[in-house]
N, C-alpha and C positions, 0 to 999 in steps of 0.2 A: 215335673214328669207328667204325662198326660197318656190315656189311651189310645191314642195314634199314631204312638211311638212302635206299640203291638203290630208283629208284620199283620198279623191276624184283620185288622180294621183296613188296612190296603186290600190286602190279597181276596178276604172275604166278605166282611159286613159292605165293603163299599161296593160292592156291586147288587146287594139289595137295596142300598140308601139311592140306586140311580137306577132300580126297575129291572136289575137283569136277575133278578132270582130265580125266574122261571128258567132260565138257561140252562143249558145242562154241561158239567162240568167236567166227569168223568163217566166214561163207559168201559164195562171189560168186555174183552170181545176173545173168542177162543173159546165161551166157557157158557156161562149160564147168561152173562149180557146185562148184568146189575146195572143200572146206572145211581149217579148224584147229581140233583140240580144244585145250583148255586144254592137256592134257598135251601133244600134239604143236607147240604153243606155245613151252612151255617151255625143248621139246630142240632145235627149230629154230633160238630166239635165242640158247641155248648154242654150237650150232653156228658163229652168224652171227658170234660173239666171236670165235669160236675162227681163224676165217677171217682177219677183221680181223688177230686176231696174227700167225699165220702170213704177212700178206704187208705185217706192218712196218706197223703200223698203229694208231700210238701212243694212250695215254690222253692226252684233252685234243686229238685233233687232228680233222678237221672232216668230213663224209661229207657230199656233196651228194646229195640222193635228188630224182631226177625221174621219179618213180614213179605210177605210175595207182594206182587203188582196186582191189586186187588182193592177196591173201595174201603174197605177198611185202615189199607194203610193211609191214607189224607186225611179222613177221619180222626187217627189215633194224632198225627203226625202235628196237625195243627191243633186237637185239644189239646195238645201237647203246649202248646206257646201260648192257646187262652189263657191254659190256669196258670203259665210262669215256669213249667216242668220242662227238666230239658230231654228232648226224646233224642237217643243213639241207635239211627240204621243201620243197621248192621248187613253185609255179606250176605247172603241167603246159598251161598253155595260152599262155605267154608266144612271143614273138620271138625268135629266135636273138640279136639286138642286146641284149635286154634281158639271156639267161643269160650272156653276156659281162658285161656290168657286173656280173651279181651273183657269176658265178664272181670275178671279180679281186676283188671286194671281198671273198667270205667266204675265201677262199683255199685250201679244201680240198683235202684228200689224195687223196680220192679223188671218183668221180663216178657212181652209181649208175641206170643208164636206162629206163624200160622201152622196148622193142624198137620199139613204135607211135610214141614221141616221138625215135627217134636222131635223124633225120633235119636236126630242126630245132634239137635241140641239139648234134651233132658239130659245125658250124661255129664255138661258141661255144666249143671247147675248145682251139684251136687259141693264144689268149693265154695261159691259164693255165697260168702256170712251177710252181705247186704240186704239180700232177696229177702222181702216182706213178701210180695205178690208173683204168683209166675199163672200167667193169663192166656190160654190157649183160643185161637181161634178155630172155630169150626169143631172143635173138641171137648163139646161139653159132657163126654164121661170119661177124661183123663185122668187118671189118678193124682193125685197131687197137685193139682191145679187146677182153675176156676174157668171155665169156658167166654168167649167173651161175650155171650150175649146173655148171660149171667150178671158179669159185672156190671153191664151196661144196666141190667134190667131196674126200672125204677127212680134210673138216676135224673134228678133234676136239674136244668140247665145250670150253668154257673157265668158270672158274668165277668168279660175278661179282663186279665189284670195289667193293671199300668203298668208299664215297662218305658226303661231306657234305652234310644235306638241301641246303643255299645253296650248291652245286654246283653249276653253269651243265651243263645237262642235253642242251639240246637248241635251236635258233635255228629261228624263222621269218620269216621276211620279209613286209613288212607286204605288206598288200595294193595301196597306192600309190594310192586314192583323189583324192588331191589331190597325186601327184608321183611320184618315185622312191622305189621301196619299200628299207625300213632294217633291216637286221639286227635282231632283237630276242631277246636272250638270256633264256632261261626255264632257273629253278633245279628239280633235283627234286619239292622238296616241293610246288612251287604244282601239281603234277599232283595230287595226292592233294587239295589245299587246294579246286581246282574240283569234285572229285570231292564233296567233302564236305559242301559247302557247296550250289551249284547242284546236281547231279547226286543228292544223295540228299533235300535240304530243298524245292526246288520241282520239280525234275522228276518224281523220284518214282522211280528206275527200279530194277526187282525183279531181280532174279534167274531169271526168268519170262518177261522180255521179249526181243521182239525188234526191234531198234530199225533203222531203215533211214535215214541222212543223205543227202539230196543237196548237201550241201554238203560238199565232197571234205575228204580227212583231210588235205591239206599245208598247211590255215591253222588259226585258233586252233579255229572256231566249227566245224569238221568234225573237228577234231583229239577234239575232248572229246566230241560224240556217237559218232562212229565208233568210237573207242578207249577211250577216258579212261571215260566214263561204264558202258559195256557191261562192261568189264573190270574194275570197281571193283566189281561183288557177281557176279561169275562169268556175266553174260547173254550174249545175240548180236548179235554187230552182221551186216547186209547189205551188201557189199560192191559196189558198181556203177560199171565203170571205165570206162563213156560217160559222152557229158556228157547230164546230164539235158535231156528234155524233155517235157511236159504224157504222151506216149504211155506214153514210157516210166517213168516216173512213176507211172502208173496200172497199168502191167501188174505191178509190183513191192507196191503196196498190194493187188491184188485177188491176183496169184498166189501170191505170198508171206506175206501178212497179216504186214506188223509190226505190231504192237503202239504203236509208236512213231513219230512221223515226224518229221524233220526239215528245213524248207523255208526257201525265205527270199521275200520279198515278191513280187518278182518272179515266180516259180516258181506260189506261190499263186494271185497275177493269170489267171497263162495257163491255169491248173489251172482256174480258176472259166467261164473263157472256152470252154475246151474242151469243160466238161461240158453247161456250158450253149448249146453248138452243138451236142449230142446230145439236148438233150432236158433237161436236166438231171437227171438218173440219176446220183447216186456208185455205185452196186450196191453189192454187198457187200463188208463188210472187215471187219480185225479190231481199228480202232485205237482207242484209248483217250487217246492225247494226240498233242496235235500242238504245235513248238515254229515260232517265227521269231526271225531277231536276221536281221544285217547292215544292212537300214535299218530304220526306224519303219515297221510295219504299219499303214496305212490301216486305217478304222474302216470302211471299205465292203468291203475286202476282208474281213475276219474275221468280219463277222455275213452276206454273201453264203455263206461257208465251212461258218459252221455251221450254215445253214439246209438247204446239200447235206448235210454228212455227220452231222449229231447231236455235233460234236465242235467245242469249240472252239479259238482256235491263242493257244496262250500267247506272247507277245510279248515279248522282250527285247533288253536293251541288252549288249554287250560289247567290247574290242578285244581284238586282237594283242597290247596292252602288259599290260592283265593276263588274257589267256590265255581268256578263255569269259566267261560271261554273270554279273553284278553286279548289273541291274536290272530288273526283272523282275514280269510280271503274274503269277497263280497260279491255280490251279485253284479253288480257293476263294474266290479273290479278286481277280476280272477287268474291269477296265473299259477298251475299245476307244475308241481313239484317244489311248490314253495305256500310257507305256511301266511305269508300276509302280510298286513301291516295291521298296528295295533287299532284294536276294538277303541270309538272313542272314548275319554275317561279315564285311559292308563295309558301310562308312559313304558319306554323298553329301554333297557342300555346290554350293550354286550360287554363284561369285561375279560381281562387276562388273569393269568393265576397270582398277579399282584394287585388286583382290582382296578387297573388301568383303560380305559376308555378303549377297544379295536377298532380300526377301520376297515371300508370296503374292502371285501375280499379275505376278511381276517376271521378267523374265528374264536368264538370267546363265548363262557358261561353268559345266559340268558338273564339277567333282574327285571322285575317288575312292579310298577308303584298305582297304586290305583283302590276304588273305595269300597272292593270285599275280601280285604285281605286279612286272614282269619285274625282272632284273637292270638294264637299259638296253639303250640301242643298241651296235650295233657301230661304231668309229672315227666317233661321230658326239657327239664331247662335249658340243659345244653342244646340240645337241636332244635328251641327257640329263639336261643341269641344266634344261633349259626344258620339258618335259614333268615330269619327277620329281623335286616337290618334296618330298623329303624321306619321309612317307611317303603323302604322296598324289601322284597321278596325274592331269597335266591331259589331258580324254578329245578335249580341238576340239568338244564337241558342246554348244550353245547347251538350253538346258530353261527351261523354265515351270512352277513349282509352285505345285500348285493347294494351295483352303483343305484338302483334305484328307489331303493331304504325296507324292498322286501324281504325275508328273514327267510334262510335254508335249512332247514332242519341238517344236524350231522349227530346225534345220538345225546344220550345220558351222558352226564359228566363220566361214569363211573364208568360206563363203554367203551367211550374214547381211547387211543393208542396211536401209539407211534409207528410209520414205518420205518425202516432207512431214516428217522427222522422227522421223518412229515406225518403230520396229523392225517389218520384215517376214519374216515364216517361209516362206523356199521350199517346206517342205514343207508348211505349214498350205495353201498354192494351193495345189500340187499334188496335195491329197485333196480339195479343190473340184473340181479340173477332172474327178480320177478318178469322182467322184460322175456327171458325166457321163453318160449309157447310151450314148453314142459312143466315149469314149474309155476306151482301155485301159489306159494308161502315161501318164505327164507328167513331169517335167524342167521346174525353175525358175530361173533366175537371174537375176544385176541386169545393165541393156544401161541406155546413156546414150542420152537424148533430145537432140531438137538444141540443147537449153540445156544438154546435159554434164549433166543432172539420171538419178539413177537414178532406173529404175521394171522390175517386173517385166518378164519376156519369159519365152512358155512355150514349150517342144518337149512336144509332145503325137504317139503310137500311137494310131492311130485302131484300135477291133476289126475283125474280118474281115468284109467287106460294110458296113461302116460308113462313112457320109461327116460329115464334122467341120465345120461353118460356122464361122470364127471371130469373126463377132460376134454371135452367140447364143451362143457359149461364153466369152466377158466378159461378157456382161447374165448370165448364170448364176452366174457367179464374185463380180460382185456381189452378187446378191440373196445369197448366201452365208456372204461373209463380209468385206464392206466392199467402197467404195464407193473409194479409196485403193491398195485390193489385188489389184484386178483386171490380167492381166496385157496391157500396152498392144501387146503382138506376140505373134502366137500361127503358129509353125510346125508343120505337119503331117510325121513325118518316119517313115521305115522303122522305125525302130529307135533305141535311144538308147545310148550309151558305158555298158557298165560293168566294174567289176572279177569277177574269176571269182568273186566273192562275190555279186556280184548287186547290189552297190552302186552307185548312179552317178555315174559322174566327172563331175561337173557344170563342173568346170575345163575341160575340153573344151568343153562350148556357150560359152563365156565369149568376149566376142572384140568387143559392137556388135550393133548390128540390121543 
């Protein structure tokens, strides 16, 4: 066992061992404009070890961080894996009810806040028998807890600990799509493995860039642009601890120019809606790629995208289970309304509901094999022999592969439905309705007729000043894409359920007409 096994010696000390210290690693921008160089990186996470010792804060034991997109969290996140401690991101926009279940479940030592989220997470600390430390940032007169520039105060570096790459590093919790979200245990190495794979063979990212996610760092698909990718050849990431919106969004691409953008479907949609309620003017910027994952990019949103900005948005597939993006469109090689061919590194198969191989044209659960594919769940055995076979990964997600071995999104296992027979793709209507010039959003699933027969039912976002008829928006659906697949209810509704990823719970509409 040696210290280089610590992602810590890649991601950090080796860009002071080859002179980039002076570099600067992260900025927040929105707010006060803090920055970290590489070097002031290094000695921070040193610190942050050193802290942890000092207040009995064993290797192997758990750090809950419910932390905004702010320099502290890299900070915490990587003295976290100096001293051996496993730090759990957590949600930043969850229930009090929910960090209760997640605190008793992960059962950590400590509990790590920023100042804006006490509020709604102090009631949920009230069960948890674990809790030695509850560490508030920015909060240094909280009652009942230690602010963190308190605990930091004083603390003397600590030097980092040898680790084994297949060393359980660091837990996140799924995003919970389709239920309650599962511990998911990720080993060192698969941080470097995504870096290596995704982050330098299809993203592309230099040394040179500056990359800005809005998809926050406490889940897999914010985790590796924010950090993982930037930090893998010494770039910058943009830091932004609101939650995005179309404004601000725009104010961070034009005043900042990343280089880089990271968005997810959703984000896009209202991105395209906004400009084009201005006139449709992108102005000026300085980006060079644009990525998405969390659902399947619509093909009307990404050729609307790059008709505004001259850039177009690489689409990809990933989970929580193995850590960032696996499938994936390219720069070189893009075709909209389909999710890609696999990132090198991992392999794909589709099977049938007896695990039989599908052919073109056929569609079948999604597997994938490849080198960050999580340790498992936490206390959840069952749903890690039944997700992780061995050394592939079942993803829940249904595909179509075409004659030319790129991969069509058709929804969640659990989605899926029958018409008359035939398999129907929530998401395949759902880029019908979006084609739309009323609708902005859609949401598919199966509702029973009064023969107890499934047939689609759509929630549809109508755009701003826009009115939605819904039966000129089934004869549209037909003329589209059968005649079978039109959806036989169609609700007009504010807004539709999703996860802080941008995904949507479509488990939520599920219920009848």
């Amino acid at each position: 066992m040696t210290p280089d096994a610590n992602a810590v010696t890649h991601f950090i000390d080796r860009h002071l061992a080859q002179g980039r210290g002076a570099r600067i690693a992260f900025t927040e921008v929105g707010g006060a404009g803090r920055q970290l160089s590489y070097d002031a990186l290094a000695q921070g996470t040193a610190r942050v070890a050193g802290a942890l010792a000092r207040a009995g804060i064993r290797r192997e034991e758990r750090v809950a961080m419910v932390v905004l997109d702010q320099t502290e969290f890299p900070l915490i996140f990587w003295g976290c894996l100096r001293a051996g401690v496993v730090p759990v991101p957590l949600n930043t926009l969850l229930a009090s009810s929910v960090y209760a279940t997640i605190l008793a479940d992960a059962r950590p030592a400590a509990v790590i806040v920023s100042a804006e989220l006490w509020e709604v997470v102090a009631p949920a600390l009230a069960g948890c028998d674990s809790l030695r430390h509850v560490i508030v940032i920015g909060g240094e007169t909280v009652v009942g807890a230690v602010g963190f520039d308190a605990f930091m105060d004083g603390a003397e570096p600590a030097d980092t600990v040898p680790t084994s790459g297949d060393e359980v590093a660091f837990w996140l919790y799924s995003s919970g799509s389709t239920g309650q979200p599962k511990g998911v245990r990720h080993v060192h190495d698969s941080l470097r493995a995504t870096a290596d794979t995704y982050g330098a063979q299809v993203l592309g990212i230099t040394a040179d860039d500056r990359i800005h996610s809005v998809a926050k760092l406490f889940f897999a698909y914010g985790l590796g642009n924010g950090m993982t990718f930037p930090m893998s050849v010494g770039a910058e990431a943009l830091l932004y601890a609101g939650r995005p919106t179309p404004d601000s969004a725009l104010s961070v691409i034009r005043d900042e120019r990343p280089t880089i953008f990271c968005g997810v479907p959703t984000l896009y949609a209202a991105l395209i809606a906004h400009l084009e309620g201005q006139g449709g003017q992108a102005g000026g910027h300085a980006l060079r790629r644009c990525i998405s994952a969390g659902e399947a990019l619509p093909k009307e949103v990404g050729t609307r995208w790059k008709a505004l900005w001259g850039v177009d948005i690489l689409d990809g597939v990933g989970s929580t289970e193995m850590l960032h993006i696996f499938l994936s469109n390219r720069a070189d090689n893009l075709a909209y309304g389909t999710s890609g061919l696999p990132v090198p590194g991992y392999e794909m198969r589709l099977v049938d509901e007896a695990g039989a191989e599908v052919g073109a044209g056929e569609v079948g659960e999604l597997l994938v094999r490849g080198p960050s594919a999580a340790d498992g769940y936490w206390n959840k055995r069952h749903k890690t022999r039944t997700t992780f076979e061995g050394e592939w990964t079942r993803t829940g997600d249904k595909y179509e592969r075409r004659e030319d071995g790129r991969l069509v999104y058709c929804g969640r296992t659990d989605d899926m439905f029958k018409v008359s027979g035939i398999w129907v793709s929530p998401f395949e209507v759902e880029q019908a309705l979006i084609d739309h010039p009323a609708v902005l959003e859609a949401a598919v699933v199966a509702a029973r007729d009064a023969d107890g027969l499934e047939k689609p039912k759509a929630f549809v976002v109508a755009k701003p000043g826009q009115a939605v008829d819904a039966a000129s928006l089934k004869e549209f659906v037909k003329d589209r894409i059968g005649k079978w697949k039109y959806p036989r209810w169609v609700e007009v509704v504010d807004d539709l359920p999703k996860t802080a990823t941008g995904k949507i719970q479509r488990f939520k509409l599920r219920g009848g007409v």
